[in-house]
Structures are given as C-alpha cells and as structure tokens.
LOMARTOR-818087 format. One record per residue (C-alpha): x, y, z. Coordinates in steps of 0.1 Angstrom, whole numbers, plus 2048, in hexadecimal, padded with zeros to 3 digits. Layout:
XYZ ...
% end
This chain:
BA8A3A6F4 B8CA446E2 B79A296C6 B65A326AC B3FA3E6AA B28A246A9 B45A086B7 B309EF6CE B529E96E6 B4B9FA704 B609F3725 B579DD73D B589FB758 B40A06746 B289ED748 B169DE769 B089B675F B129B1741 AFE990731 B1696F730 B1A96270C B2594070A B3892C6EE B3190C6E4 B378F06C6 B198DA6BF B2A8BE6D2 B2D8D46EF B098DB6F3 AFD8BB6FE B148BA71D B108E1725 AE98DF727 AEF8C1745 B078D5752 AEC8F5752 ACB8E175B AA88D6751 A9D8FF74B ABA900732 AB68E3725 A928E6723 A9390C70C AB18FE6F8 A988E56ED A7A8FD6E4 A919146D4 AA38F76B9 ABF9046C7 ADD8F06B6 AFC8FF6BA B00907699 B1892468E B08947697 AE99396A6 AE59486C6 ACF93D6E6 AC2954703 ABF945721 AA695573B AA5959760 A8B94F775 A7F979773 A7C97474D A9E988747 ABB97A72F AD7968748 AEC95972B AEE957706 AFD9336F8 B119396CF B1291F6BA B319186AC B268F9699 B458E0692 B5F8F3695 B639166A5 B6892E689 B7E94F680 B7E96869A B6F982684 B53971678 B4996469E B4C98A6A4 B34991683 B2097468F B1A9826B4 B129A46A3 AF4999692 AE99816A6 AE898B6CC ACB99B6D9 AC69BE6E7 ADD9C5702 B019C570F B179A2711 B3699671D B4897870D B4A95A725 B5793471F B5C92A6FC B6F9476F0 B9794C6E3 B9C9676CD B8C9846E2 B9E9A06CE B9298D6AB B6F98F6B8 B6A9AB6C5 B799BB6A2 B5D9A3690 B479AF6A8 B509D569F B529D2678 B309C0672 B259DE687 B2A9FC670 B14A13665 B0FA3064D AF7A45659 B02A67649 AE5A67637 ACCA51642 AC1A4E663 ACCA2866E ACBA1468E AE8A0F6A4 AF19EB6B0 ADC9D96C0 AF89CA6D8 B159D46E9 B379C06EF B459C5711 B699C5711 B7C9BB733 BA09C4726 BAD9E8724 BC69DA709 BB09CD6F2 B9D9EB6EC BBB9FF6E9 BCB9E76CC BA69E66BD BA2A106BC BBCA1669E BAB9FA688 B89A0168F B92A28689 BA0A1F667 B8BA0865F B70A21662 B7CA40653 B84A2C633 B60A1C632 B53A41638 B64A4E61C B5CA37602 B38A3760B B3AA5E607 B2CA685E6 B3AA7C5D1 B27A9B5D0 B36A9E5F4 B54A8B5F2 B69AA15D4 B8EAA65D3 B8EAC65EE B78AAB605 B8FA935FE BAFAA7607 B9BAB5625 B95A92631 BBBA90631 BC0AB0641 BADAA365F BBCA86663 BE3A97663 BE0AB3675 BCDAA8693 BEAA8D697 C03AA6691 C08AA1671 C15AB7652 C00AB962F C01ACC611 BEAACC5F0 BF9AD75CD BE0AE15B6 BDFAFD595 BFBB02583 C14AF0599 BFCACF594 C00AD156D C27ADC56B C32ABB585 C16AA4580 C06AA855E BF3A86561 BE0A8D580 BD8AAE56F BCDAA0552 BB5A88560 BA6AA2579 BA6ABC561 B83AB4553 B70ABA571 B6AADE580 B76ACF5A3 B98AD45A1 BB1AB65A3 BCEAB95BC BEEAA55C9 BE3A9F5F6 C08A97600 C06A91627 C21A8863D C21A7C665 C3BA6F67C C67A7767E C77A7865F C91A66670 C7BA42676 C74A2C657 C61A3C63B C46A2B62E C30A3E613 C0AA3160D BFEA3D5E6 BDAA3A5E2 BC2A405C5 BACA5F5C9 B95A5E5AC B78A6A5C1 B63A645A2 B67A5757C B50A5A564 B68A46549 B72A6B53D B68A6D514 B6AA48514 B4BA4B52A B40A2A541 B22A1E539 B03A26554 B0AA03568 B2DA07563 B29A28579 B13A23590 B2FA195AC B44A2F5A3 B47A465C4 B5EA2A5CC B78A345B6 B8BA415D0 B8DA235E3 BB0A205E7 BB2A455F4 B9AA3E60B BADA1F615 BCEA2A619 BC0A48631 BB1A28643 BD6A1F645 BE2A3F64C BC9A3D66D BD0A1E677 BF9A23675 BF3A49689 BDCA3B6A7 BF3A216AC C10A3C6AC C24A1B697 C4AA2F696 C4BA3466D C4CA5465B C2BA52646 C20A61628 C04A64615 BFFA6C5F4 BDDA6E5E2 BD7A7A5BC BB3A855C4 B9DA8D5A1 B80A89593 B7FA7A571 B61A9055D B59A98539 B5DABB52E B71ACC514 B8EACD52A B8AAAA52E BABA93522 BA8A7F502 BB1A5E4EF BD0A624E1 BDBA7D4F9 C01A7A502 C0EA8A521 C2FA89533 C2DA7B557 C3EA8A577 C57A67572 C62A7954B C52A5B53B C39A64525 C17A51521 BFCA51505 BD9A4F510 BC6A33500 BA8A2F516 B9EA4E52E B8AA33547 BAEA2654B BB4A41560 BBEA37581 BE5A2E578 BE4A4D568 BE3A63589 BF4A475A1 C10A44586 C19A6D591 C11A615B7 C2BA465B5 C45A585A5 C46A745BE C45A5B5D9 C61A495C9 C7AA6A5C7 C81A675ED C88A3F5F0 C6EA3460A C76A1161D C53A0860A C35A145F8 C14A065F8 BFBA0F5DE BD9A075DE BBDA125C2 B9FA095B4 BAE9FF596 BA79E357C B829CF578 B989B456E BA19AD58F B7D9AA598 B7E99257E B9797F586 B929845AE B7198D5B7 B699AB5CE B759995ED B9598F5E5 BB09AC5D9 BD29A65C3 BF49B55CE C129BA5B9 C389BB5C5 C549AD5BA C619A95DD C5D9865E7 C6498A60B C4A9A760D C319945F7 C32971610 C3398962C C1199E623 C0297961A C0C96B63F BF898F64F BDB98D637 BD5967645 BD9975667 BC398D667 BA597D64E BAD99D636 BAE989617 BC79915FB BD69805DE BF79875CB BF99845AD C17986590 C2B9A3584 C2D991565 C499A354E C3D99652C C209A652D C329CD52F C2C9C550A C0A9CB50B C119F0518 C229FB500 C18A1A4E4 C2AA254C4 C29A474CE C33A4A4F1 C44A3850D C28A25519 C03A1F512 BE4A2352D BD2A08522 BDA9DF519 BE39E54EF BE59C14E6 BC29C14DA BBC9A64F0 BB69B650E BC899A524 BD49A0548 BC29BF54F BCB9C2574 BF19B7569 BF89CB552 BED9EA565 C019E1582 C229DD569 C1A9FD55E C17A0C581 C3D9F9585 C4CA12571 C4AA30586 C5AA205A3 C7FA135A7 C91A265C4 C75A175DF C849FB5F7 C669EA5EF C469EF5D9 C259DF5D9 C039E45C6 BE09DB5D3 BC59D95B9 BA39DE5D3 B7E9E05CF B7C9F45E8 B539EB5EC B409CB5FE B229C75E3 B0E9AA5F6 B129AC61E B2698C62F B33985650 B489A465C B479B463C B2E9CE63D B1B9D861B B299F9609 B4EA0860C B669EB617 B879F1629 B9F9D9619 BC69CE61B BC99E9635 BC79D3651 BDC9B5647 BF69D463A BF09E5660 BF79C3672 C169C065A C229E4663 C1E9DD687 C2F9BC688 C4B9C967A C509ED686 C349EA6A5 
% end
C-alpha cells in the first residue's frame, strides 16, 4: 500500500508519541477543563479558547512541549471531511493522533488528506505542516485508491496546456493502464477522420494532433462499465473565438478527462471486479485554416449528421463520437463527464454539478452516494420538449440551442449527447467545473476532483 506524494497519513508504526488531539462541543468544554485541572483551565482561558468549530488549543507540559490539542466542534460536531479540512489547517507543527471526541476516523482522515494537496510542479511550495497518525491498517488501505485518484485528476487539470497536449494526455493514460496491466490504444490520422469525423474536425485546427485514447483494464468476462470523458486539453472558442476572460481558465477544459482517469485510478487500486474502459476524445480546439467553421456539416461515427452553429460548442461534438463507440458494445453503464455548458455554472455554481439519466433507480442511487460521501451533485431533467431547440434545417441535429432564446443551455446539450447512446444498460451525463475558484474546507483552490468519488463509493457498493 503505497499513498500518494505529499499525503499526511503516515502509520502509526511509524511514529513514536504522537500528540493526543481531543474533540469537544462547546458544552463539553466546561466539564473537560475540571476534568484536566487548574493548568488547563488556566491556558484555555488566556488563549479565548471556546470550542468553536476549527479552533484548536495546545496544551503544554510542564517542559514547555505540546501534551494535547483540544478541537472545537462548536454546537454540533460537523461532516467528517471538513473536521478533517479543519484539523489540516489548524494543528500546529507536528505529528497527532486522534483521541476522544472522534467518529468518522476514515472521513477525517480523507478531510485531513484533501485540504492537504499541493501543486508544486512549478513552484516551489511547503509541505504540511502536520501529520495524521493512522492506527488502522484498513483505513489506509480503503483511503490509498481515493486519495490516488483524487490526486492524479487534480494534477492533470492544474497541468497547463503547453505541457498537457493530446500526446500528454494519452501518455497520462498510458501510465495509468499499463502499469495495472492494462491494454490501450490511440487512433489518430486517417483512421481518426474516416470513423470519427467530429473529433477530427474539432482537433483539426491545432498542429497537436487530436486522437481517440481507448483504454481497457480488468476480464472481459466481469461487468463492463465504460467511463467517456471530455479531453479538450484546451479551447480557444475555435473561429468563434472566446473572449480573453472567457479563456483564461481554459486549461481546464479537459476536466472530465482528467476526472474520469481519477476514476479509472480509483476503480484499478481497489482491483473493484468490472471490466473498465476508458475513452477520451483528446483535442485542442485552435484557430487556423484548418480550423472547422459555422455552418460546417459533418457526419458523426453514430451516421447522424450535425451542422455546426457555434465552434465554442465543441465539447458534444468530440464526446458525441466517444459515446457512440462506447455504445456499439452494450456496456452495463456509461458515465460521462465533461466540462461542458456555463449554463450549468449558472444554474449550479462551481460546487455543485448536474447529472442526466433517464434511469431513475441509477439517478436516486448516485443521489444517496453523493450525500454519503459530501461529493455534492444535482440531477437535473432530460426534458424532451426541448430536443426542439436542437434541431437544423439542414442536418440531423444542430451544435448549438437554435431557438434564439438560448434557454436550457446545460439541457439541451445533454439531450443532444442522448442521441448517441441507446444500446447501454444505463447512461448518465455529469456536467462538471472541474476547478475550486475560491478555497473552502477540503476543497483545495485550482483543479477539483468531482462526482468521482460519490460514483467510486457507488461502484464499490455495488460490485465492491
């Protein structure tokens, strides 16, 4: 078992006197400090030391050396992963061991390791301050698949994109599969244009070269369950350029690749008995003369064919290829997940991603995970009136919303997404941001891993 760089879990074999961290709720306090004596009484005092959520006190021996840290909990003890997050930036220098006061060791200690993360591949930053010594063989073994995943899909979405192109992008697969024993292959050239002409189109603009990563792990004879994510490693907008603000974040764009790796990671570690695979569209959406145009009409792996009415609406474009080739060989389930729609920042925030599917059992059942693991998600509706607004008068379908209006954004990209899948057992869409703009408890600043491990608990639960 091997965690992540940077992880503060370390085992408790590891460790000799680890400082005692006690939890406590404000109307806990008053009968603890009797229970400790006049010293602790006595620096509780000094310090205004509450017992307010994340407020920490360091208790000293007689040598001057810290003996015990109280938490606040306030009112009510919180979620685990925020008393993890809360821990993280709070303790002091050293190495601790959770005493009385606390449930959810697991939950914490994941808090603990999230709030944690760093990105130091190009500037030089400090490691954490604190370490969390773990007791429990078994919770650092169910923590090393998450916190693996977790990472790699932060790490790649933090990449920017002068080092994080499609051949980066595939190689970052390759890794992945092939030191788990897994088996990948990259279409590219001529092959790309003749069976997916929209991923070709949209990467065709660029002088990095778009290709199909198709990755595969586990027996073809256990449960096949195919992950589709958005690769767009960059997008300018194409010809219907973004404006300079619209841009600037837009290394993130292949968020839901980056995620669904994060998946792929988390489902490999924990050697969950599925056959997996992974399909990524990687591109790069540039301007050149190669670039694809309003008003272009191509024919899509699926046969249907789609006019073009806005090149910035070009993630469908490539996932609509993805899907359909997942969909030729029936998987139990595919999960896509892409950086797709500013609506559903509109409509959701950053924090809080959308998912699509018809399936009502999988929809409560990806609700009932997401609560259980504080991975927030939101469904929202597959609403069939509105196919209307994807239609053209010269092709089968349009890229953009062409009521004018420009309703439903997020909706209406998902319905068109809809249509190159019907032989799956089950389908579902995320919409993600893929990015934490303003740093809060767990949640890190930068690339965000999100969905993947409310979808991981799922997967577990129910082939685990």
């Amino acid at each position: 078992m091997e965690l992540p760089v940077h992880v503060p879990l370390i085992s408790a074999e590891k460790t000799v006197n680890p400082i005692s961290v006690v939890g406590l709720l404000t109307s806990e306090l008053e009968a603890h400090l009797e229970a400790a004596g006049d010293t602790a009484k006595a620096w509780a005092k000094a310090q205004d030391f509450t017992a307010d959520f994340g407020q920490t006190l360091s208790i000293p021996n007689a040598t001057g050396q810290i003996e015990t840290v109280l938490f606040g909990y306030g009112d009510n003890q919180k979620d685990a992963l925020e008393t993890g997050a809360a821990l993280s930036k709070n303790l002091p220098v050293g190495a601790f061991t959770l005493s009385n006061g606390f449930e959810d060791i697991a939950g914490i200690a994941l808090g603990f390791s999230l709030a944690s993360y760093r990105f130091d591949t190009y500037k030089k930053v400090s490691d954490p301050k604190s370490q969390l010594i773990i007791s429990d063989a078994d919770v650092l073994e169910e923590l090393e698949p998450i916190l693996a995943g977790a990472r790699l899909a932060k790490d790649l979405i933090n990449t920017p994109a002068n080092d994080m192109g499609p051949e980066e992008l595939a190689a970052a697969a390759s890794q992945l599969f092939e030191e788990h024993g897994g088996r990948i292959k990259v279409i590219m050239d001529d092959t790309l244009e003749n069976e997916f002409p929209l991923i070709h189109a949209v990467g065709n603009g660029s002088d990095r070269a778009p290709r199909l990563i198709d990755a595969t792990w586990g027996k073809d004879t256990d449960p096949k369950i195919t992950l589709v994510g958005k690769g767009v490693i960059f997008d300018s907008g194409g010809l219907d350029i973004k404006p300079a603000a619209g841009m600037i974040l837009m290394k993130k764009d292949m968020g839901g690749a980056a995620n669904v790796l994060g998946l792929a990671a988390m489902i490999i570690k924990a050697k969950l008995p599925m056959r997996l695979r992974v399909i990524i569209p990687a591109v790069e959406n540039a301007i050149s003369g190669r670039a694809f145009r309003p008003s272009d009409v191509f024919t899509s792996r699926k046969g249907l064919s789609v006019e073009i009415g806005n090149t910035d609406a070009e993630g469908r474009l490539v996932l609509a290829d993805a899907l359909a080739l997942a969909d030729e060989e029936s998987p139990e389930l595919i999960v896509d997940m892409a950086t797709l729609t500013g609506a559903a920042r509109v409509a959701l925030g950053p924090d809080l991603p959308p998912y699509y599917t018809d399936d009502e059992e999988l929809a409560e059942t990806i609700a009932v995970h997401s609560e259980a693991v504080n991975d927030p998600l939101w469904r929202m509706p597959l609403w069939k009136p509105y196919k209307k607004y994807i239609t053209s008068k010269t092709a089968d379908l349009a890229n953009i919303n062409t009521s004018g209006a420009g309703f439903a954004g997020s909706v209406t990209a998902a319905l068109f997404l809809q249509n190159f899948v019907e032989n799956a057992g089950s389908w579902v869409h995320f919409d993600i941001y893929g990015w934490t703009p303003i740093e809060k408890d767990f949640r890190t600043h930068g690339g965000e891993a999100q969905a993947i491990r409310a979808l991981f608990d799922m997967l577990k639960t129910r082939f685990g």
